[in-house]
Each structure stands twice: as C-alpha cells, then as structure tokens.
C-alpha positions as CSV (number, residue, x, y, z in Angstrom):
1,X,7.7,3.6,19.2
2,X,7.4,0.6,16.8
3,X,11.2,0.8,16.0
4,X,10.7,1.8,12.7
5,X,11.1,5.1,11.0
6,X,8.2,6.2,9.2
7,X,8.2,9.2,6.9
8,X,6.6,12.3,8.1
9,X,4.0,13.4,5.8
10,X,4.7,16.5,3.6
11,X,1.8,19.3,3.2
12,X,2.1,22.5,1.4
13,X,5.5,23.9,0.5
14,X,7.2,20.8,2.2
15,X,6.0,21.8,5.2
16,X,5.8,18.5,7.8
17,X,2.4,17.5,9.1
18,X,1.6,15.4,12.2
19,X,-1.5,14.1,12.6
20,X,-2.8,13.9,16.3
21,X,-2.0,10.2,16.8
22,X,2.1,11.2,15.8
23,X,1.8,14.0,18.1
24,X,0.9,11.7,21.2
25,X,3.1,9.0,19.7
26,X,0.6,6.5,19.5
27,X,0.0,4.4,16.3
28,X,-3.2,2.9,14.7
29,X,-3.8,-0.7,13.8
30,X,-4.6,-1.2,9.8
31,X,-7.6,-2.8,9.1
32,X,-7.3,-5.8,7.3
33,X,-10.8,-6.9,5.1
34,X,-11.5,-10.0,3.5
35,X,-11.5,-9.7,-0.3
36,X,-13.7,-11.3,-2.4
37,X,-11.8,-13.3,-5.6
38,X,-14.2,-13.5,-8.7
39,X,-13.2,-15.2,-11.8
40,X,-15.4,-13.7,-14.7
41,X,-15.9,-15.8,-17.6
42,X,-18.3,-15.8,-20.3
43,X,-21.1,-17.7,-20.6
44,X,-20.4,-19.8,-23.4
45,X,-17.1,-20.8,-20.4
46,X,-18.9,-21.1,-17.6
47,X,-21.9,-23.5,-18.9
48,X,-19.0,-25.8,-19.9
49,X,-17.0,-25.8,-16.7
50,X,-19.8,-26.1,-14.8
51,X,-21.2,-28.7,-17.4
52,X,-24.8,-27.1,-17.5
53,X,-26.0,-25.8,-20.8
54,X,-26.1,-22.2,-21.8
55,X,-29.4,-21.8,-22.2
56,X,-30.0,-22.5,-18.2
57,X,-27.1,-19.8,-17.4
58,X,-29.3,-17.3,-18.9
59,X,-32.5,-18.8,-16.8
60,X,-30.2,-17.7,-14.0
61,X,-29.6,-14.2,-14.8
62,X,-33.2,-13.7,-15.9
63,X,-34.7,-14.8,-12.6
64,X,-31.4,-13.0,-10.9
65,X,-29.8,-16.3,-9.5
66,X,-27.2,-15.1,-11.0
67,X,-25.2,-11.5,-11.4
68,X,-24.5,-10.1,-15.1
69,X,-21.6,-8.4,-15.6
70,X,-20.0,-6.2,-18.5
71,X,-16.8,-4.9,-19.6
72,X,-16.5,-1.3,-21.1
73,X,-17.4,-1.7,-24.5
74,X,-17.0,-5.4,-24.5
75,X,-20.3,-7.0,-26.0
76,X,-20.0,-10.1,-24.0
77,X,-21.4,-11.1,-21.0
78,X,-19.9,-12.0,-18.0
79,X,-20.5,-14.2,-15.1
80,X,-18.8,-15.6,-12.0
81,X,-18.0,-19.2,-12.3
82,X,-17.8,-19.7,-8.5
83,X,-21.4,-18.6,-8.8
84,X,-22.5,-20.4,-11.1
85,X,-20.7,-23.8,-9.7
86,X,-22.6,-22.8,-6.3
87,X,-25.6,-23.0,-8.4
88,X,-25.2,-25.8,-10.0
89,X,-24.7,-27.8,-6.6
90,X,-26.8,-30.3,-6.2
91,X,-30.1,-29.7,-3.5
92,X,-32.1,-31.7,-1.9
93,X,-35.5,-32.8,-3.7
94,X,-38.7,-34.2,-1.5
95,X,-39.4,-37.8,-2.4
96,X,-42.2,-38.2,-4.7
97,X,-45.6,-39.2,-3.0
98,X,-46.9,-42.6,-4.3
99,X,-50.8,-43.1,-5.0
C-alpha cells in the first residue's frame, strides 16, 4: 500500500466497487502530459506586440502560417501571439549574387 487511504468508489445504490488493480492491491502510475499554454489575442494586439503590421498577420492566416481562431459569437479574430512572435523571428536570407 501507498500509505494513504483512498475512497472506494461508489456504484449503484452505494454499493462499493473495486476495480481489478484494488483487488490485487496494485496501483497505477498517472500519466502526466505536457500542456500547451496559448495566449489568444487579437490581431489588432498581436501585430503590435510583435511590431509587424496587421495587414501581414492576415498574409499569415491566408497562406496558413498561422491558426485562426474564434470565440462563440465573438466577431473577432483570434491568434496566438507565441505564434506569431515565432513568425516573426528573423531567418536566414542567401546573399545576393553580384553581376
């Protein structure tokens, strides 16, 4: 035992049930999975904290750089700024060929 008391779970009419793993008195491990933290903004937000101009935000989602999302009946759309400051990371360009 893990030294703990755990609370036997109740079925119909109260009844206890044990599940096969109680029965042999063996427990299992929780899984544990990473969660993903997305801070949704809108675009008007996003294009100034990532200091690029709106009109290239919505380049992104056209050409699907970029993820739309929407809220219920919220007429605004949403994007992740982490995505869009990945985006806006600077790459590297091939030198220009001289003549």
């Amino acid at each position: 035992m893990t030294g703990r008391a755990t609370k036997p779970f109740l079925g119909e009419g109260g009844r206890e049930v044990r599940t096969a793993e109680a029965q042999a008195g063996t427990t299992r491990q929780a899984r544990c999975y990473p969660v993903a933290v997305v801070q949704l903004v809108q675009v008007d937000r996003a294009a100034e904290k990532a200091g690029v101009s709106r009109r290239t935000i919505y380049r992104w989602l056209k050409d699907g750089s970029l993820k739309r999302f929407k809220r219920g009946g919220d007429p605004f759309v949403l994007v992740d700024l982490g995505a869009v400051r990945q985006l806006r990371k600077p790459r590297p360009v091939a030198p220009k060929r001289s003549a």
